[in-house]
ZAKOLZA-402578 format. One line per 3 residues: their letters; for each residue x negated, y, z of C-alpha. Coordinates in pm, 1 decimal, padded with zeros to 6 digits, always signed. Last residue first. Example, Ala and Ser with C-alpha at 12.3 -4.5 7.8 and 13.67 -1.06 7.14 Angstrom:
SA> -01367.0,-00106.0,+00714.0  -01230.0,-00450.0,+00780.0 $
REM end
This chain:
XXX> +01598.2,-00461.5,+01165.7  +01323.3,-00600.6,+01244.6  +01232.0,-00685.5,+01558.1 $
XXX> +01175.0,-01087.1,+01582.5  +01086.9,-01085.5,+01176.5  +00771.8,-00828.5,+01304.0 $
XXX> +00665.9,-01115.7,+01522.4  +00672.6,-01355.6,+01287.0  +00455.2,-01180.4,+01065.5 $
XXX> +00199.6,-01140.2,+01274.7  +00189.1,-01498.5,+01301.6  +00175.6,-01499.5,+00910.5 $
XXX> -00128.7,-01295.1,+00924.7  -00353.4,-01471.6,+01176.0  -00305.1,-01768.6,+01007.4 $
XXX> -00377.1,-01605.0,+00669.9  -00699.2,-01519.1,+00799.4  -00816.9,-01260.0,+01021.0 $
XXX> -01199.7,-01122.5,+01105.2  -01061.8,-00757.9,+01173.6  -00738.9,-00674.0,+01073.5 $
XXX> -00571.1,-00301.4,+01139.9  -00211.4,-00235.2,+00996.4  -00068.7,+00081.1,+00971.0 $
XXX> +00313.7,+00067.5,+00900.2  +00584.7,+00058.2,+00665.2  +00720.8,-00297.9,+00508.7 $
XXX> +00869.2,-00439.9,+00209.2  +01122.2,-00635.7,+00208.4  +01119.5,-01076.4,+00201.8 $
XXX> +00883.8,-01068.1,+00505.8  +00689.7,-01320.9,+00277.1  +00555.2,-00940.7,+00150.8 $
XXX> +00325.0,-00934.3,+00401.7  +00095.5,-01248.4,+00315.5  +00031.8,-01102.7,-00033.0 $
XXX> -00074.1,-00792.4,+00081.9  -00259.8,-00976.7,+00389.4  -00447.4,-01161.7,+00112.6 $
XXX> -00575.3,-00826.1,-00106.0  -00659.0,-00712.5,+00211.5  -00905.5,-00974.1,+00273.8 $
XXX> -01022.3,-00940.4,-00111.4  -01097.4,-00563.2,-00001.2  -01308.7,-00693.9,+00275.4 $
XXX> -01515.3,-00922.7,+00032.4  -01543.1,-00653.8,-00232.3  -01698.2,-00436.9,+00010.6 $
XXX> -01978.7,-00328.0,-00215.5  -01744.4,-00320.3,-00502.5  -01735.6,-00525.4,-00826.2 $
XXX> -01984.3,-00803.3,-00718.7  -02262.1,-00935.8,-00891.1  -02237.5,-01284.2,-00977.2 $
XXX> -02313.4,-01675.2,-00930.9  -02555.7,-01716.7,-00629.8  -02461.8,-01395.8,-00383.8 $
XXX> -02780.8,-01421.7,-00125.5  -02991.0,-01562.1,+00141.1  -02789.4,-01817.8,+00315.9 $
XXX> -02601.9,-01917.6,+00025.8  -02268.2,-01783.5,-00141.2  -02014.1,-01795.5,-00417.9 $
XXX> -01777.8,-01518.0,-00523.1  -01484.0,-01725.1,-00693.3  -01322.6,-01765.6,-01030.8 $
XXX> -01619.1,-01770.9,-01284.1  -01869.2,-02049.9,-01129.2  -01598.8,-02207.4,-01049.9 $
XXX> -01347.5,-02388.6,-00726.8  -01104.6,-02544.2,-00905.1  -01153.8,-02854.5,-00628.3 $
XXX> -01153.5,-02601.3,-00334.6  -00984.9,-02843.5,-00131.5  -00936.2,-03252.7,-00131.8 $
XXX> -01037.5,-03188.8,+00304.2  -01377.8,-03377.8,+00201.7  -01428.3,-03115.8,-00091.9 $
XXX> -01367.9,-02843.9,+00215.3  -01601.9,-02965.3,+00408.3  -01849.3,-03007.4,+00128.8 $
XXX> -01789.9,-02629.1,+00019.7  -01834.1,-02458.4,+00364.2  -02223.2,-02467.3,+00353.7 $
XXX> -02211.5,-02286.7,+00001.1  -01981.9,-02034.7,+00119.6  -01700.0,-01868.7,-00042.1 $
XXX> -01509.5,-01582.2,-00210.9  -01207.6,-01513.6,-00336.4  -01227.2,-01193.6,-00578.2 $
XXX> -01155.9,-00826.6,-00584.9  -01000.9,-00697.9,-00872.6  -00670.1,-00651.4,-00726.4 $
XXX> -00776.4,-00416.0,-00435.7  -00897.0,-00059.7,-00508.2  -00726.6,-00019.5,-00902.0 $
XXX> -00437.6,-00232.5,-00943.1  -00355.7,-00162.1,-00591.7  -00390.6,+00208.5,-00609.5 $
XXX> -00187.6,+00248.3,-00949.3  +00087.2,+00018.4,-00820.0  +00179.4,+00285.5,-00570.0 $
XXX> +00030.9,+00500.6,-00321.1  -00052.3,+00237.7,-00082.4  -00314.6,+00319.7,+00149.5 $
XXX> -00628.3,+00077.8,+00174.9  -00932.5,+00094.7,+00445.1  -01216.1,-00110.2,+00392.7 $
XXX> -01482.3,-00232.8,+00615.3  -01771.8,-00444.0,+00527.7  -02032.2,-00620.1,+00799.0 $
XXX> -02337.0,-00846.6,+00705.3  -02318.2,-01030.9,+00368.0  -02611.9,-01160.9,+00303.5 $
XXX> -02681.5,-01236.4,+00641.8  -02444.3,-01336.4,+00902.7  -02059.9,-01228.2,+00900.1 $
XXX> -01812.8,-00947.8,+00957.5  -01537.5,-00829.2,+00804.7  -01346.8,-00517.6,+00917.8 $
XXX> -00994.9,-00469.8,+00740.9  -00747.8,-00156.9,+00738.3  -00455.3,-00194.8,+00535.7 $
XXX> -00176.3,+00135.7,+00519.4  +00192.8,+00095.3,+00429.5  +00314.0,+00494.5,+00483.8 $
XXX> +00409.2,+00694.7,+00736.1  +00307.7,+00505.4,+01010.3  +00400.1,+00263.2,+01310.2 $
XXX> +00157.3,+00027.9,+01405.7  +00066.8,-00303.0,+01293.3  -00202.0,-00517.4,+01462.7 $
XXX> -00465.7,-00809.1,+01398.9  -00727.0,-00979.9,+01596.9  -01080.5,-01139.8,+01615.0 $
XXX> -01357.4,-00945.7,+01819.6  -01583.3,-00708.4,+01771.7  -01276.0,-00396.9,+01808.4 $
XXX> -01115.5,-00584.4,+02115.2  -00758.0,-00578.4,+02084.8  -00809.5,-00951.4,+02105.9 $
XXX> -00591.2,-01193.0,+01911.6  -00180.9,-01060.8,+01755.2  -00077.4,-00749.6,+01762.8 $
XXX> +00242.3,-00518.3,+01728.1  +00277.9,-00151.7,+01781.5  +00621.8,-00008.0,+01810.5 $
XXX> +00883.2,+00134.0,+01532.5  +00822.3,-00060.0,+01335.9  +00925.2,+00022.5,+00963.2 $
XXX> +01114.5,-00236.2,+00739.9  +01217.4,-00149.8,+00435.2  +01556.2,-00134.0,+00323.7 $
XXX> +01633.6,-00337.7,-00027.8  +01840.6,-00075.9,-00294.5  +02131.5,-00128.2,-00503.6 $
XXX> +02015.8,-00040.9,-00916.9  +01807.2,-00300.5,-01158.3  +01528.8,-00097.6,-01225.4 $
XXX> +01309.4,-00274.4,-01524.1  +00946.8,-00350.9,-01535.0  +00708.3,-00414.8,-01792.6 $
XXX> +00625.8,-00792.9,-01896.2  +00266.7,-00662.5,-01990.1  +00236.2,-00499.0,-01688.9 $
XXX> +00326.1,-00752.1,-01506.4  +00124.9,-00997.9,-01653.0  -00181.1,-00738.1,-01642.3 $
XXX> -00124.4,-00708.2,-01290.8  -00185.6,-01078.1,-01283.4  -00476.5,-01071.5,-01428.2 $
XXX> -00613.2,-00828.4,-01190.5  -00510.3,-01010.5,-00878.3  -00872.9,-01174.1,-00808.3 $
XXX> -00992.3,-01509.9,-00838.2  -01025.7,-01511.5,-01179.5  -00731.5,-01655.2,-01264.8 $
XXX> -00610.0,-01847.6,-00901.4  -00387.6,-02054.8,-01109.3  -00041.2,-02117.4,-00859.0 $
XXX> -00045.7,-02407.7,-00734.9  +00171.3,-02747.3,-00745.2  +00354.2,-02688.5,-01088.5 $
XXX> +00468.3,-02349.5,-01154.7  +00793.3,-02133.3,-01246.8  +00781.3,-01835.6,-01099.2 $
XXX> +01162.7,-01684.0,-01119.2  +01150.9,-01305.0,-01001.7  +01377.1,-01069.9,-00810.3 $
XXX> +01211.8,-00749.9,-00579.4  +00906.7,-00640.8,-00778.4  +00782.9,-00339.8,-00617.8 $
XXX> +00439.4,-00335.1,-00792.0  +00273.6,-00405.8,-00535.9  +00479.4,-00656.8,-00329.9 $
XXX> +00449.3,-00846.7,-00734.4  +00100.8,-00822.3,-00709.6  +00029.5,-00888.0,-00337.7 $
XXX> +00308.8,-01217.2,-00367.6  +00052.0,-01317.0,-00687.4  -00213.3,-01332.0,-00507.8 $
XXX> -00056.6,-01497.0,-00205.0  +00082.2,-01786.1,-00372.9  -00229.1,-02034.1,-00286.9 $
XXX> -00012.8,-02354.5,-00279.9  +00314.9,-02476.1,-00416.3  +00565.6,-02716.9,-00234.3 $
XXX> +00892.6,-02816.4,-00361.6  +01100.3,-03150.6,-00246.3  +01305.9,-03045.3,+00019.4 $
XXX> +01104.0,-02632.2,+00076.5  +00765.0,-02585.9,+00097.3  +00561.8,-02276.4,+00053.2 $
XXX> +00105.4,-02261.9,+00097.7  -00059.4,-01995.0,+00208.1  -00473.7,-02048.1,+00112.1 $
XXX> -00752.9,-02156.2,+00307.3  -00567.8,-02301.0,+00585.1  -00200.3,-02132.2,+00590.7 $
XXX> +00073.1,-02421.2,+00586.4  +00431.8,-02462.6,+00517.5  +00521.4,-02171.9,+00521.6 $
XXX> +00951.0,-02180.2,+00422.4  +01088.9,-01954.4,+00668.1  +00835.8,-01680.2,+00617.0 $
XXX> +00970.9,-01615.7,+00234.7  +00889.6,-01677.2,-00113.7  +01200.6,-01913.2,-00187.3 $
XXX> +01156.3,-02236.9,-00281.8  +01207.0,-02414.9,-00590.7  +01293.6,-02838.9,-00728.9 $
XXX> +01321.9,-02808.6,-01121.4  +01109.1,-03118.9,-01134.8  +00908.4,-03030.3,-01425.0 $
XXX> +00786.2,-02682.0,-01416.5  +00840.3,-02667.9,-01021.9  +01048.6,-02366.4,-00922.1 $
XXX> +00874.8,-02069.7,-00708.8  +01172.6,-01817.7,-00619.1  +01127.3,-01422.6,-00545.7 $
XXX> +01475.7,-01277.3,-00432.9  +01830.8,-01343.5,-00552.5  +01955.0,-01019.6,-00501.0 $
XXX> +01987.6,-00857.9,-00839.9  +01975.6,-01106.6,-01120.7  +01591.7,-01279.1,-01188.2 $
XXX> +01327.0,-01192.2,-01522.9  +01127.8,-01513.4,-01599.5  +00738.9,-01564.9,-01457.7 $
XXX> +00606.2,-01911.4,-01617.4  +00277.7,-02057.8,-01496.0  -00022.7,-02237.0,-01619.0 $
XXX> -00195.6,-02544.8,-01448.9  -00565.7,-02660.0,-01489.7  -00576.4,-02922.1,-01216.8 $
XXX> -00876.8,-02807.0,-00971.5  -00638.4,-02876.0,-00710.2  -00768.7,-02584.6,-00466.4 $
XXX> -00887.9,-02341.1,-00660.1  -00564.4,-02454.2,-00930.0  -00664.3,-02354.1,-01263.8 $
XXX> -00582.2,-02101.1,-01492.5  -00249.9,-01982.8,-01708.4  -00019.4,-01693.7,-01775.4 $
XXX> +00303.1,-01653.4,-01900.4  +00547.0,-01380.7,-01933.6  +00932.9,-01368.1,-01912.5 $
XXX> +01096.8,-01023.8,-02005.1  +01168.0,-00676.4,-01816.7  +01045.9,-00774.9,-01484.8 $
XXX> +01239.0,-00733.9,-01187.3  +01337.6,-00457.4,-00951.1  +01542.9,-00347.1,-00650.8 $
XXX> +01489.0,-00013.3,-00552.9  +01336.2,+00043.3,-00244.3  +01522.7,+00226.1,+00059.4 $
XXX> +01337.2,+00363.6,+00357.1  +01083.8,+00642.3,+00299.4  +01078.6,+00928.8,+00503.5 $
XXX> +01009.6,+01262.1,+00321.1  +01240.7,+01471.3,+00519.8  +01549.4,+01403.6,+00299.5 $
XXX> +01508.7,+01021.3,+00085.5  +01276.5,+00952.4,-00084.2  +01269.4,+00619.1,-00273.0 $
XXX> +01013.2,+00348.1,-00277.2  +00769.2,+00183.2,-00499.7  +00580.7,+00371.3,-00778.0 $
XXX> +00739.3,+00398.3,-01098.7  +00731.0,+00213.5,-01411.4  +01046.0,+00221.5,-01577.0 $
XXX> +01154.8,-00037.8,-01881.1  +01356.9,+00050.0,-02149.3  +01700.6,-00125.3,-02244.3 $
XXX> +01911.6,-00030.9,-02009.5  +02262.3,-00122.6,-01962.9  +02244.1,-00389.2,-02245.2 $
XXX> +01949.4,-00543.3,-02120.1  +02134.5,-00583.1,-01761.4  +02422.7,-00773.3,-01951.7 $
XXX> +02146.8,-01006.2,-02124.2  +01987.3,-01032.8,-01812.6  +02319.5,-01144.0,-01628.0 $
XXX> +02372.0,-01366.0,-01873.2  +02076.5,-01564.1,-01880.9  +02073.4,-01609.8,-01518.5 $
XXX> +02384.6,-01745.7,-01511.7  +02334.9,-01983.1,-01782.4  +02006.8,-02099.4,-01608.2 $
XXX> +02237.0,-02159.7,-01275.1  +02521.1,-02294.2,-01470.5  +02216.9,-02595.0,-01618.7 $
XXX> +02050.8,-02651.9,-01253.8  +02411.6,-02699.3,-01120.5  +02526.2,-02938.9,-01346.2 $
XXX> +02206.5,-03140.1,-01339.2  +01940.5,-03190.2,-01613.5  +01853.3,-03478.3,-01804.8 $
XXX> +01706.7,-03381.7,-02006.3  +01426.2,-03051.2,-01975.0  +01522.1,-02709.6,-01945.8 $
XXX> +01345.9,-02420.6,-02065.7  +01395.1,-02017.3,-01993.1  +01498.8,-01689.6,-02169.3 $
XXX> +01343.6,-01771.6,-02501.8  +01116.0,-01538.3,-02649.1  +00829.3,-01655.8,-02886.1 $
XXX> +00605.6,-01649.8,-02580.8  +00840.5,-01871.3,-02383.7  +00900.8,-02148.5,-02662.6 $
XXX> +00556.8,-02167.2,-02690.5  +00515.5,-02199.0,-02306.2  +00788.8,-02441.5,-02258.7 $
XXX> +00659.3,-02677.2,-02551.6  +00317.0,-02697.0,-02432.3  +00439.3,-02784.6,-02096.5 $
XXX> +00628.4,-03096.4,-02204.0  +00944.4,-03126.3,-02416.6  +01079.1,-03487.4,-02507.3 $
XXX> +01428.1,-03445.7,-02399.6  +01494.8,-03089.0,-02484.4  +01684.4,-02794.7,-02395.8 $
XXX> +01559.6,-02435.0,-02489.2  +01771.0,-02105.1,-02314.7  +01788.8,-01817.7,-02572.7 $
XXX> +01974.6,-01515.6,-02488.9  +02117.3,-01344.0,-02782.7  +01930.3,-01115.0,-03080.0 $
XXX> +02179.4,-00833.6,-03177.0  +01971.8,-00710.4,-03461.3  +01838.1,-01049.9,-03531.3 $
XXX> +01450.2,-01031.8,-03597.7  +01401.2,-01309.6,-03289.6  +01620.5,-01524.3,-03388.6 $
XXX> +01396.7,-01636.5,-03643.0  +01159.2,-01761.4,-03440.1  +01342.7,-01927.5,-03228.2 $
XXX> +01510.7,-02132.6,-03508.4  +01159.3,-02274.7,-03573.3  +01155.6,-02344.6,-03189.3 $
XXX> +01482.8,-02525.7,-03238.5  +01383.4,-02709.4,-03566.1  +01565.5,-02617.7,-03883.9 $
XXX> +01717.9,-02969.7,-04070.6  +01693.9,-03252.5,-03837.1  +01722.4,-03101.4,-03490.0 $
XXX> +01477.7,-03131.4,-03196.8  +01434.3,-02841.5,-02979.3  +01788.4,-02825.3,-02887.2 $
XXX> +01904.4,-02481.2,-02825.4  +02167.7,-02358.4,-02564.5  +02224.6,-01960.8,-02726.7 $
XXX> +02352.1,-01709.0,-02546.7  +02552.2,-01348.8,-02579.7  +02699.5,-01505.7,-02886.0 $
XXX> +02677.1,-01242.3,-03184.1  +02984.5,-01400.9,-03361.5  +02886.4,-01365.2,-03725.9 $
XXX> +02510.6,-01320.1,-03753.3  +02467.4,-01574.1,-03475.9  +02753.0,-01807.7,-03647.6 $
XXX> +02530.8,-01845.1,-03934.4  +02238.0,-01917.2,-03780.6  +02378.6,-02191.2,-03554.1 $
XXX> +02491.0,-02349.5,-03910.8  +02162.6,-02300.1,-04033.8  +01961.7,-02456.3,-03712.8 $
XXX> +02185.8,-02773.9,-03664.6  +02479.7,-02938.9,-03525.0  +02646.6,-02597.3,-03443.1 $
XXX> +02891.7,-02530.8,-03138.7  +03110.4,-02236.5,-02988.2  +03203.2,-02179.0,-02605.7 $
XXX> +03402.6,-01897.0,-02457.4  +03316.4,-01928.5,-02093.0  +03578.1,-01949.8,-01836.0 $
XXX> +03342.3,-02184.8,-01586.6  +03509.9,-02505.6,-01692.7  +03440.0,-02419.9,-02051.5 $
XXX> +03105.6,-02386.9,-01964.9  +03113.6,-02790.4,-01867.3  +03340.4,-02940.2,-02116.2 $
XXX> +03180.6,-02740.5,-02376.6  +02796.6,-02920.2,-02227.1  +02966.3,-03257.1,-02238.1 $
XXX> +03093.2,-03216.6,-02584.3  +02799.8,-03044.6,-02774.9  +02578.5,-03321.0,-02611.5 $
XXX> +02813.0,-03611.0,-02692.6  +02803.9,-03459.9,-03075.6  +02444.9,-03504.7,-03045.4 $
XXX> +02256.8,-03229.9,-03353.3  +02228.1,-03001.6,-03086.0  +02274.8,-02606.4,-03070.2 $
XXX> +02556.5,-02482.1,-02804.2  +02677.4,-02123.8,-02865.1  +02790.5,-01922.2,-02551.2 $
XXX> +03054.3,-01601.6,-02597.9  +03094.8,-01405.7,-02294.2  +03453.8,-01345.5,-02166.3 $
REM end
């Protein structure tokens, strides 16, 4: 039975919320304020910890603080009535597990109590992180079973929308085996999972909606975590994810800042076994195919008028190594001509001097880039990102020339008709 201790200085609180975990055969204790929860810490060692973040005497993110040198530090989940952003992400870097906002719903409040425990029981398996390359071999050298991963603590990083402009931040919290990559709103608490079912829309960026959750531009971070064989993640975001610098490279960082820890079981890849295309097989012409392969190889061709002429890049996936170093730096990039459409479309509103590759008719306006073909290797960055809405990873050799994430996603729903 796993021990839960319920901070708030509202006796109705305490009640409601002991009512509630008690229901769900959890041994619950309570504490009106930040010594008394103290106290009982050091002398029950609760596996969790439902803190108020206002309380007369020791304040919860105060209290926060100085769980963190506890030798058998619990799960910390924040509650508040008046929290806002701010809050969340201080709480988050001093260590909670995750931040809830009154009033909350039963279900929202067992499924953060859930989560909580299940980390705290995987953290006592295994407390050090692994970081190896995606995939396991099995006899022959074929690769078909991933382990299932997730990050070994919450992380947060901020930016601004390139398509909002609002500056935004978001929240990445360790998941439970099996429940997949989820995007739930900061405020709302409304999510949707990262999968093909749920596009919503693919012009200029890929964009998830699900009842009352939508949030824009996810492919950069979809590449990252698809990268870095991240199975189970919470994202929590408002309407976009922050495009950083317009590449993947901070988000790497995030990851590998959060480290990365093996949860066991295994997701199957999938591997065609038959070549699939979408457009004109024509190579000066638009189109797209997969092809079976030994490993997960991106071919792109991009071609367009002066400055920037024709790039090609080929990527092969060798692990989180190769992305982080051939394709997550490379940056978003636009055209002057295009911007004023867009701006009439409410798009490209975050769009800066620092966090895209602008240009003119005659030449790159606002920086130098990091790789010749930075543009093609920012394609492939996208199709990354794009490809792992598949909800597994996949095998195969895929050739793009001139695609977008249209293009992409309906490739993708012909591989869901096949695979296995």
């Amino acid at each position: 039975m796993s021990t839960v201790l319920v901070v708030d200085d509202e006796n109705e609180i305490r009640s409601s919320l002991r009512g509630v975990l008690n229901d769900e055969g959890l041994r619950v204790l309570e504490a009106e304020g930040g010594r008394e929860a103290l106290a009982i810490v050091r002398r029950e060692h609760p596996e969790l910890v439902l803190l108020d973040v206002w309380m007369p005497d020791i304040d919860g993110i105060e209290l926060l603080r100085q769980l963190r040198s506890e030798p058998r530090r619990p799960q910390v989940v924040m509650i508040s009535g008046h929290g806002n952003v701010e809050t969340a992400v201080q709480a988050t870097k001093l260590g909670a597990f995750d931040f809830i906002e009154k009033p909350f719903s039963i279900d929202s409040l067992l499924q953060v109590v859930n989560r909580a425990l299940d980390h705290h029981a995987q953290d006592d398996e295994s407390e050090d992180a692994a970081m190896r390359p995606a995939g396991a071999t099995l006899a022959g050298g074929r690769v078909s079973m991933h382990p299932e991963r997730t990050i070994g603590r919450s992380v947060i990083g901020s930016g601004h929308g390139l398509h909002t402009g609002v500056r935004s931040g978001l929240i990445l919290y360790p998941l439970p085996p099996g429940r997949g990559i989820v995007f739930t709103n900061l405020s709302s608490g409304a999510s949707v999972q990262a999968h093909l079912d749920f596009v919503e829309s693919t012009g200029y960026a890929t964009t998830l909606h699900q009842g009352d959750m939508s949030v824009a531009t996810v492919e950069h971070l979809l590449a990252t975590l698809h990268a870095y064989g991240i199975t189970n993640v919470l994202v929590k975001v408002q309407s976009e994810v922050p495009v950083m610098d317009g590449s993947a490279r901070e988000f790497c960082a995030l990851i590998e800042s959060a480290g990365i820890q093996e949860q066991g079981g295994g997701v199957e890849e999938i591997a065609v076994d038959s070549r699939i295309a979408i457009g004109s097989d024509d190579p000066e012409e638009e189109g797209i195919s997969i092809e079976p392969a030994d490993s997960l190889t991106v071919s792109y061709t991009l071609k367009y008028p002066p400055p920037v002429g024709t790039q090609r890049y080929t990527f092969e996936y060798r692990g989180p190594e190769s992305f982080r170093e051939e394709v997550a730096p490379a940056r978003t990039f636009g055209f002057v001509k295009d911007m004023k459409a867009m701006a009439s479309m409410g798009l490209a509103s975050g769009g800066r001097l620092d966090n895209c590759i602008l240009i003119d008719d005659e030449k790159i306006v606002n920086t130098e880039l990091r790789f010749p073909d930075e543009l093609a290797r920012h394609k492939i960055l996208d199709v990354l990102g794009d490809l792992y809405l598949l909800g597994r990873p996949v095998r195969g050799r895929i050739d793009a020339r001139m695609t977008g994430h249209a293009d992409n996603i309906a490739l993708l729903r012909e591989i869901a008709k096949v695979a296995r």
